[in-house]
C-alpha positions as CSV (number, residue, x, y, z in Angstrom):
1,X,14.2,-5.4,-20.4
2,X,13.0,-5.3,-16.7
3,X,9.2,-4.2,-16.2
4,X,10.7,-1.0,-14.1
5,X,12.9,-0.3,-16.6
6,X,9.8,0.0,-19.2
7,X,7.9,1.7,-17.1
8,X,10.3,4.3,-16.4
9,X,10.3,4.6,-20.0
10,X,7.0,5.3,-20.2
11,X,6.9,7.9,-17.8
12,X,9.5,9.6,-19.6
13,X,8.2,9.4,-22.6
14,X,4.5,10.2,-21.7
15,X,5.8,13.5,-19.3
16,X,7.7,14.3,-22.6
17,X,4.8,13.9,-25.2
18,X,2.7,15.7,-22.9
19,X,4.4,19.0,-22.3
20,X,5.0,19.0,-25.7
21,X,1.6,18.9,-26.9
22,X,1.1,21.4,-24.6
23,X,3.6,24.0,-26.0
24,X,2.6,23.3,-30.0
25,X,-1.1,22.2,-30.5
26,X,-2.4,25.2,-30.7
27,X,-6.0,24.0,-30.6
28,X,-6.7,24.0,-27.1
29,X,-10.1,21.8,-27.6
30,X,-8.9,19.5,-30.0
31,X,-6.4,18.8,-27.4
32,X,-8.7,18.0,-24.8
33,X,-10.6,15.8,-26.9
34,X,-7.6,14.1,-27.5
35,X,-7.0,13.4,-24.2
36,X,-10.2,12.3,-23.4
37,X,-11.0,9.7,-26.0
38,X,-7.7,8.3,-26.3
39,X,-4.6,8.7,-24.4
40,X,-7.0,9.1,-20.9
41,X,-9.1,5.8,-21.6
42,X,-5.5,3.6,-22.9
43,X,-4.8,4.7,-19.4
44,X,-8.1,3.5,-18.1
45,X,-7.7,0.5,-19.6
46,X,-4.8,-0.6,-17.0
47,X,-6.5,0.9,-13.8
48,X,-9.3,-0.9,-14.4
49,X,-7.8,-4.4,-14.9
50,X,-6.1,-3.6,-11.4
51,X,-9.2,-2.7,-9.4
52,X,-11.0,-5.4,-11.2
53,X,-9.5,-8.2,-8.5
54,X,-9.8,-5.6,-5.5
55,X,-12.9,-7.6,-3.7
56,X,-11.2,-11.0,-4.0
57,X,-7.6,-9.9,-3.1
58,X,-8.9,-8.2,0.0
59,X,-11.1,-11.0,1.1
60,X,-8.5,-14.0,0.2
61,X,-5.5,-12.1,1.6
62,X,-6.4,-10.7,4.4
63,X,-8.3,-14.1,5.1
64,X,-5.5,-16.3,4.3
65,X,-3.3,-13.6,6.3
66,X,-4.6,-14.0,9.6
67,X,-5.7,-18.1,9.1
68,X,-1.8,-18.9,8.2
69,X,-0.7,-17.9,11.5
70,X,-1.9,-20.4,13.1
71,X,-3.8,-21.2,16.1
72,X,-2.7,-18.6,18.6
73,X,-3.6,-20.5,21.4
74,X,-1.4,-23.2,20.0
75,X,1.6,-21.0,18.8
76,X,1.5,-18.8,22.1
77,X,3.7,-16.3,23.1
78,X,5.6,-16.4,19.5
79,X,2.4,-15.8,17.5
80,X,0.6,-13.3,19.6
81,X,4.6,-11.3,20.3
82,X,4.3,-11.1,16.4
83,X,1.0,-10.1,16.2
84,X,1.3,-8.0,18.4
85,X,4.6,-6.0,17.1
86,X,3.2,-6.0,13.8
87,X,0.2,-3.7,14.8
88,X,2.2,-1.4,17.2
89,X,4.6,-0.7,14.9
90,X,2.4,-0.2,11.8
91,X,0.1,2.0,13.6
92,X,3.1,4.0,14.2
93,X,4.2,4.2,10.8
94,X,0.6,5.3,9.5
95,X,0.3,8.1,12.3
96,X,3.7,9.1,11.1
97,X,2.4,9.2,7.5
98,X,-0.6,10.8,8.7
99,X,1.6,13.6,10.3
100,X,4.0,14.6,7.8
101,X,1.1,15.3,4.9
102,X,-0.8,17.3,7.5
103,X,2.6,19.6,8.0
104,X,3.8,19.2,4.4
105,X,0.9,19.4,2.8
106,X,2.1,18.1,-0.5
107,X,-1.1,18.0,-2.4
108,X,-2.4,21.7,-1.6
109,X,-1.9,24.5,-4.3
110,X,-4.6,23.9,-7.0
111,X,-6.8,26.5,-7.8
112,X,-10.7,25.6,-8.3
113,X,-10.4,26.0,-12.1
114,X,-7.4,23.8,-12.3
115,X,-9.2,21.1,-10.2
116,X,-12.0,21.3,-12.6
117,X,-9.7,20.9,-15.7
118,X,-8.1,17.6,-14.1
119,X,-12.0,16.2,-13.1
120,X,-12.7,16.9,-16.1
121,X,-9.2,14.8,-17.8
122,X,-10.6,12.3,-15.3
123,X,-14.1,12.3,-16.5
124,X,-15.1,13.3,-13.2
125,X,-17.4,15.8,-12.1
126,X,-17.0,17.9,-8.5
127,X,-20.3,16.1,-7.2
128,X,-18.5,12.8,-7.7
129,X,-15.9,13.3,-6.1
130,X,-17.7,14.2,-2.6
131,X,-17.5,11.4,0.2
132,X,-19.6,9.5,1.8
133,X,-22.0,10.7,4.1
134,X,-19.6,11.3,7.3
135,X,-20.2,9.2,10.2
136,X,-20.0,10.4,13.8
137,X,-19.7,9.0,17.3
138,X,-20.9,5.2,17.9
139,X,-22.3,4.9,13.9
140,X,-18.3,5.1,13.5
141,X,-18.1,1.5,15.4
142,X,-21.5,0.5,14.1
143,X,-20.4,1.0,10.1
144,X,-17.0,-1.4,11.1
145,X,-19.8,-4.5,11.1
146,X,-21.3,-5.3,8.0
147,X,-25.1,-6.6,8.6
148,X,-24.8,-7.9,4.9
149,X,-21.2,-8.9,4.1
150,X,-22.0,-9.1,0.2
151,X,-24.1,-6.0,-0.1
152,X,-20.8,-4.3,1.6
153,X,-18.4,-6.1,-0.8
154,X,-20.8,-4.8,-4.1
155,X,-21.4,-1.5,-2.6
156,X,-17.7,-1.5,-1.5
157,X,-16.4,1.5,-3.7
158,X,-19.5,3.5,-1.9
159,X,-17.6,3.5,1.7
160,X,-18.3,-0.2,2.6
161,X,-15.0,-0.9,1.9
162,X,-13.4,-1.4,5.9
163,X,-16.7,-3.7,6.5
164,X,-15.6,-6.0,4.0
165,X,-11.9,-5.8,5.7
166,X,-13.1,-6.2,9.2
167,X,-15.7,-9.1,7.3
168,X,-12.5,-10.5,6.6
169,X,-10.6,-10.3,9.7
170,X,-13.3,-11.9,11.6
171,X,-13.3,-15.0,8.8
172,X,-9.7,-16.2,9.9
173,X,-9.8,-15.5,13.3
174,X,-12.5,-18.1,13.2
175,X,-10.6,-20.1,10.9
176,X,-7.6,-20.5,13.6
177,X,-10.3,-21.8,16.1
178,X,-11.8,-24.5,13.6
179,X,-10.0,-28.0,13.5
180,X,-7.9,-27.4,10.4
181,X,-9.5,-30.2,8.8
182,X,-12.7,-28.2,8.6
183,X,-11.1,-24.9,7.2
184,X,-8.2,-26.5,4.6
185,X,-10.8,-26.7,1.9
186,X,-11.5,-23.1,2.3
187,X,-8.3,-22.2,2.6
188,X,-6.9,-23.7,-0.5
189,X,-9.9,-22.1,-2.3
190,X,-8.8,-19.0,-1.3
191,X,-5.0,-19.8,-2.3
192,X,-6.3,-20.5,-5.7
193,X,-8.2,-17.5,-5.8
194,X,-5.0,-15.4,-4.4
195,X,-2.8,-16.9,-6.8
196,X,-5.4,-16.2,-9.5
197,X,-5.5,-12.6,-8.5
198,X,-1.4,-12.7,-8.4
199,X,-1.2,-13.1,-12.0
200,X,-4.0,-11.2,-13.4
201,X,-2.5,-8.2,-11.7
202,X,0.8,-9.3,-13.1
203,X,-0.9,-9.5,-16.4
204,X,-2.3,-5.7,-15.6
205,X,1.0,-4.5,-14.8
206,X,3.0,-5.6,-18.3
207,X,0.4,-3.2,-19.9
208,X,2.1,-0.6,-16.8
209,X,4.4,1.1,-19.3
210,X,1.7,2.4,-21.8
211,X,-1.1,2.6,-19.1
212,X,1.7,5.4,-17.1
213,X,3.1,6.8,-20.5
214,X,-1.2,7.5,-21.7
215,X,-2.1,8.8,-17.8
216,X,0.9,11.1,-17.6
217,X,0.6,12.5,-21.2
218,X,-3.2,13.2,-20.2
219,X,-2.0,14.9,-17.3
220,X,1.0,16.9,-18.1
221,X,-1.0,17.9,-21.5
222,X,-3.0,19.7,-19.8
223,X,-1.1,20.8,-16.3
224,X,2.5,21.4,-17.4
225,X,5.1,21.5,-14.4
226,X,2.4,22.5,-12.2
227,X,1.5,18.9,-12.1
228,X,5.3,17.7,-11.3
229,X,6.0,20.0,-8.7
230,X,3.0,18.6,-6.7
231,X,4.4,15.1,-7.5
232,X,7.7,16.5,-6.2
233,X,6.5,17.1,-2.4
234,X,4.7,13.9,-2.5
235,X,7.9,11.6,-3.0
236,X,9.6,13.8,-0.7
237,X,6.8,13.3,1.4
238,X,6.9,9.5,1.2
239,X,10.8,9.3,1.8
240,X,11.1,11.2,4.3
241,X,8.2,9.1,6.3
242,X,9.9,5.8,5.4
243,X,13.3,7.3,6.6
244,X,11.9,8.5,9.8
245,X,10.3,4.9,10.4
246,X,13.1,3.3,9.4
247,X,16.3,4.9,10.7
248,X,14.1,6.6,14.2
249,X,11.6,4.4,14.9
250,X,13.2,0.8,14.4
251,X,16.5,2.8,16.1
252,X,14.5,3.1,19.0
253,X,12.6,0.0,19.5
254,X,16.5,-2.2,18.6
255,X,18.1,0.2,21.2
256,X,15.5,0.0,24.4
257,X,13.4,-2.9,23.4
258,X,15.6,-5.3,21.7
259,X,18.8,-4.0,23.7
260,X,21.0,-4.2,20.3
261,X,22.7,-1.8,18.5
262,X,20.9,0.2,15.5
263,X,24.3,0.2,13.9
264,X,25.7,-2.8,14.0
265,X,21.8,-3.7,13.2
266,X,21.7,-2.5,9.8
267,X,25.2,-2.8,8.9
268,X,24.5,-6.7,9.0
269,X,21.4,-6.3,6.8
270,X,22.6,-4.1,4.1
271,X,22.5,-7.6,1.8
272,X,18.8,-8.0,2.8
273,X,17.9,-4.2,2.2
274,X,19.8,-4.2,-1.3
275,X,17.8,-7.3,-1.8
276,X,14.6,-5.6,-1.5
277,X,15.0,-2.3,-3.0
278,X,16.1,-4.3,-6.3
279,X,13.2,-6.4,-6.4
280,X,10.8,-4.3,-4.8
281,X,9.5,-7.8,-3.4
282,X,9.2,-9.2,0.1
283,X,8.5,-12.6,-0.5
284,X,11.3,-12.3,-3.3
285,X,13.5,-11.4,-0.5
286,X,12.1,-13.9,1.5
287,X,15.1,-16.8,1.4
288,X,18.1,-13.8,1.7
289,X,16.0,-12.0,5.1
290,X,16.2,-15.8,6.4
291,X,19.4,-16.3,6.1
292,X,21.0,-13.0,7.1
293,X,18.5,-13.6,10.2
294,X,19.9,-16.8,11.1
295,X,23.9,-16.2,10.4
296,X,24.1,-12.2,10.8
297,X,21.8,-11.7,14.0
298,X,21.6,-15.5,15.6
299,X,18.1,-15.6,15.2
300,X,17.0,-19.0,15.9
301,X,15.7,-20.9,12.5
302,X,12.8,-21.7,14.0
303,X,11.8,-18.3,15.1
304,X,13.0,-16.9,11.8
305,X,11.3,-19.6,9.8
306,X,7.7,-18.3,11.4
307,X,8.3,-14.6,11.8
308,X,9.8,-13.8,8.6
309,X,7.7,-15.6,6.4
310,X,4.3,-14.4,8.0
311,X,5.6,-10.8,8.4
312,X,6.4,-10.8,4.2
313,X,2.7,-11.1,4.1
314,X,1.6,-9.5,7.2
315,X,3.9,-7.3,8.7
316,X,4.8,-4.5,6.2
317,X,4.9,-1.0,7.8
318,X,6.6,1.1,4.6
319,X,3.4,-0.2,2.7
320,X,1.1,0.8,5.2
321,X,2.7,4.3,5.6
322,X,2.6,4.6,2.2
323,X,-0.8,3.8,1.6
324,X,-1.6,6.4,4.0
325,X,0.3,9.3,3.0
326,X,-0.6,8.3,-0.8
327,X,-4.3,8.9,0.3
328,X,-4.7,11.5,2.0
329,X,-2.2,13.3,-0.4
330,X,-4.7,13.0,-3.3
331,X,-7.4,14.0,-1.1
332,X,-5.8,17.3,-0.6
333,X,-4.8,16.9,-4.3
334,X,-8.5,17.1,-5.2
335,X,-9.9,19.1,-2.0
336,X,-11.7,16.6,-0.2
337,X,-11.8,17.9,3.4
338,X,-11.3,14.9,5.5
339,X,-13.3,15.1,9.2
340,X,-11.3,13.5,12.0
341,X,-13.3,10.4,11.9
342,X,-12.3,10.1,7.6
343,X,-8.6,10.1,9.0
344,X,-9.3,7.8,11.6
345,X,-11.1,5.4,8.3
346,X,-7.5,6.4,6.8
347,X,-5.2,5.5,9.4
348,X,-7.5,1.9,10.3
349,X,-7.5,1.2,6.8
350,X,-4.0,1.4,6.0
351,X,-3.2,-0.8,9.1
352,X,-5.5,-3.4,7.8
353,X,-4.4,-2.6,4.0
354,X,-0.8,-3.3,5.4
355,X,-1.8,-6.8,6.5
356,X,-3.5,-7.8,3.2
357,X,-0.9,-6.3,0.4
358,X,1.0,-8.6,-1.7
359,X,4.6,-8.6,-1.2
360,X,5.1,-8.1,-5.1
361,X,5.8,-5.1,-7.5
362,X,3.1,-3.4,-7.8
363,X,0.7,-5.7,-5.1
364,X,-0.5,-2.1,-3.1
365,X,-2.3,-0.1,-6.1
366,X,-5.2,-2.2,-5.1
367,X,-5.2,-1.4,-1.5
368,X,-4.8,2.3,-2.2
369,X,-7.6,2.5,-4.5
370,X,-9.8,0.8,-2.1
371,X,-8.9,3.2,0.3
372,X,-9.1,6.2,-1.5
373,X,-12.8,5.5,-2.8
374,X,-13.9,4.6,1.0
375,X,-13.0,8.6,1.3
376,X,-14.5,9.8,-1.5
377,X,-11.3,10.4,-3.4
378,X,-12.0,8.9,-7.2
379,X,-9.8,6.1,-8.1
380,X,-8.7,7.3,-11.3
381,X,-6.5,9.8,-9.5
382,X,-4.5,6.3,-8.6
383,X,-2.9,7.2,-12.3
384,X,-1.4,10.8,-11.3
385,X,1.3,8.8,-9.1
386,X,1.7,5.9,-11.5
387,X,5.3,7.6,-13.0
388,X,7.0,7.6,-9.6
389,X,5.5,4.4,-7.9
390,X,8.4,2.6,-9.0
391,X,10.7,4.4,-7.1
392,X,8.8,4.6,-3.6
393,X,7.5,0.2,-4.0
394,X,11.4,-0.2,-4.4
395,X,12.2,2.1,-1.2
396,X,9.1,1.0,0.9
397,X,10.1,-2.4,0.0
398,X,13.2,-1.9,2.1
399,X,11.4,-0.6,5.3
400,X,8.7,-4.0,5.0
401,X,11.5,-6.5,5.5
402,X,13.8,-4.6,8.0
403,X,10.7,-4.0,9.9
404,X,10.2,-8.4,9.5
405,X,13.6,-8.7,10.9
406,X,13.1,-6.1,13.7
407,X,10.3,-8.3,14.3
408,X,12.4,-11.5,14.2
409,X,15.0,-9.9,16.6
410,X,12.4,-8.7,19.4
411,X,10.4,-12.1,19.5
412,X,14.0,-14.3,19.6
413,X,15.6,-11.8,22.1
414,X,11.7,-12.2,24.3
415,X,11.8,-15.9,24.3
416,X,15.6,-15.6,26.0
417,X,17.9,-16.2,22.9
418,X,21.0,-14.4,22.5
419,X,21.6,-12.5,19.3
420,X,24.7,-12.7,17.9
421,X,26.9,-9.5,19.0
């Protein structure tokens, strides 16, 4: 049986145990303690084994992520046009994010009490769940450089969190000025330690089922419906920001950047975007989104053979949009007010988050946690959108890899080739 299929499953079954036990155990303590020693920490169990690998799958991937492109001085205009695109448009996406839960609002509704209830399902108190000191005017710019790179990596889940990223950046951009004879040791170090990090989290996700089914029967035991209405206006949230990117803003930049049309566009990549929202992988995608490039579009191969494989790693908007809207949703979930320079951690983090997710199932619940703690949002709260993360990996999925074909069509159509019309 596919992993999704399990894990839908599991949500099923642990949104159905849960409002059960709500409406028949009559002992309203001996259902909390049930909750708390044993269907909240089987939960616990799979969070954990996730966030475990979160230090070495940001360093290596975001490492490996800007190393692999390349010397840009060497590559040129095709590396730093990709580059280049790749930022601008996940920025956009983020500020999109950013803007739809500010009008939405999806996370706002709780009373005080039933915030307390679910700290308390989390083992959380309200004092642990306030943010970091907030940091204003130049300490902003000052907190982006770590003075002690391993102090921020252990002190990471305290706010240290984008040092380490921006740590990381700065590692590969000075790998892609070393003689690559001096940085391939490194880098296959850090290929073994990505790949390492791969399968532990695919390890951590076969245990996804009963890790959802335990976190959703803690939650609805003690929330109800409350609890999936909120979830409601957060996936309609989410869509609706990965439509908007998707169908407006890649519209846009084909029709007056690219000069092709959006509908003839995505007509000829309906194989590719089926692709991906069965898989829910990029770099599974990966050999379809080149050749749908090459014989749909008439992107050159060896444009397409460099753009599409570095955007599956690098380039992923609908992750990035997600990440951010995923945030800042639990923040208002458990009413942490966020200053204008918290958003601006938010929106900088998910760009940089978008550069160093896996293209896998499942490769962003890292990211998100990392992002969330940087806020002062606690981690375990990653569990409340378990059940439904399925649905919006397969969907944002489908916005990464047209967003690596936009990319493939812009930098082809800038170095003078003719698409195919």
């Amino acid at each position: 049986m596919p992993l999704h299929r399990k894990i839908f499953i599991g949500m099923v079954a642990g949104i159905a145990g849960g409002l059960l036990a709500k409406a028949l155990w009559t002992d309203t303590g001996s259902l909390q303690a049930f909750v708390r020693n044993v269907t909240y920490p089987g939960g616990r169990i799979f969070m954990q084994l996730i966030f475990m690998v979160v230090i070495p799958l940001i360093f290596s991937a975001l490492v490996l992520g800007v190393a692999e492109l390349g010397d840009l001085r060497r590559l040129g205009r095709v590396g730093a046009r990709t580059l280049g695109f790749t930022l601008i448009l996940s920025a956009i996406s983020v500020v999109i994010g950013v803007a739809l839960v500010g009008m939405v609002q999806p996370g706002v509704g709780l009373s005080d009490a039933e915030k307390a209830q679910l700290l308390d399902v989390l083992g959380k108190s309200a004092e642990q769940v306030k943010r970091p000191p907030p940091v204003q005017g130049v300490e902003i710019l000052l907190k982006l450089i770590p003075e002690n790179p391993l102090k921020s990596m252990v002190d990471a889940f305290s706010g240290e969190m984008l040092a380490v990223m921006i740590f990381s950046l700065f590692i590969g951009i000075a790998a892609t000025m070393c003689p690559p004879r001096v940085v391939e040791p490194l880098l296959t170090v850090l290929r073994s330690v990505y790949e390492i990090v791969m399968q532990i989290i695919g390890l951590a996700m076969k245990l996804a089922p009963f890790g959802v089914a335990c976190l959703l029967f803690s939650l609805t035991a003690r929330f109800g419906l409350e609890l999936l209405g909120r979830l409601g206006w957060y996936v309609v949230t989410v869509l609706a920001g990965l439509a908007l990117h998707q169908f407006g803003v890649y519209s846009l930049v084909l029709r007056f950047v690219v000069g092709y049309s959006p509908m003839k566009f995505f007509r000829r990549i309906r194989e590719v975007m089926v692709t991906a929202f069965s898989t829910s992988s990029g770099n599974a995608t990966l050999p379809v989104t080149m050749r749908v490039a090459e014989e749909e579009l008439g992107v050159p191969r060896q444009i397409g053979a460099f753009v599409l494989t570095v955007g599956s790693t690098v380039n992923q908007n609908g992750t990035a949009l997600f990440e951010g809207i995923t945030v800042l949703f639990l923040a208002q979930f458990f009413g942490v007010d966020l200053t204008l320079g918290a958003q601006f951690t938010v929106v900088a983090m998910s760009i940089l988050a978008g550069v160093g997710t896996a293209g896998v199932p499942g490769g962003s619940l890292p990211m998100v946690g990392a992002l969330m703690v940087s806020i002062g949002v606690p981690w375990e709260g990653l569990g409340i959108i378990l059940g439904v993360d399925r649905l919006l990996d397969m969907s944002r999925t489908v916005l990464n890899v047209t967003g690596d074909i936009v990319a493939a069509a812009y930098v082809a159509k800038a170095e003078g080739h003719q698409l195919r019309e």
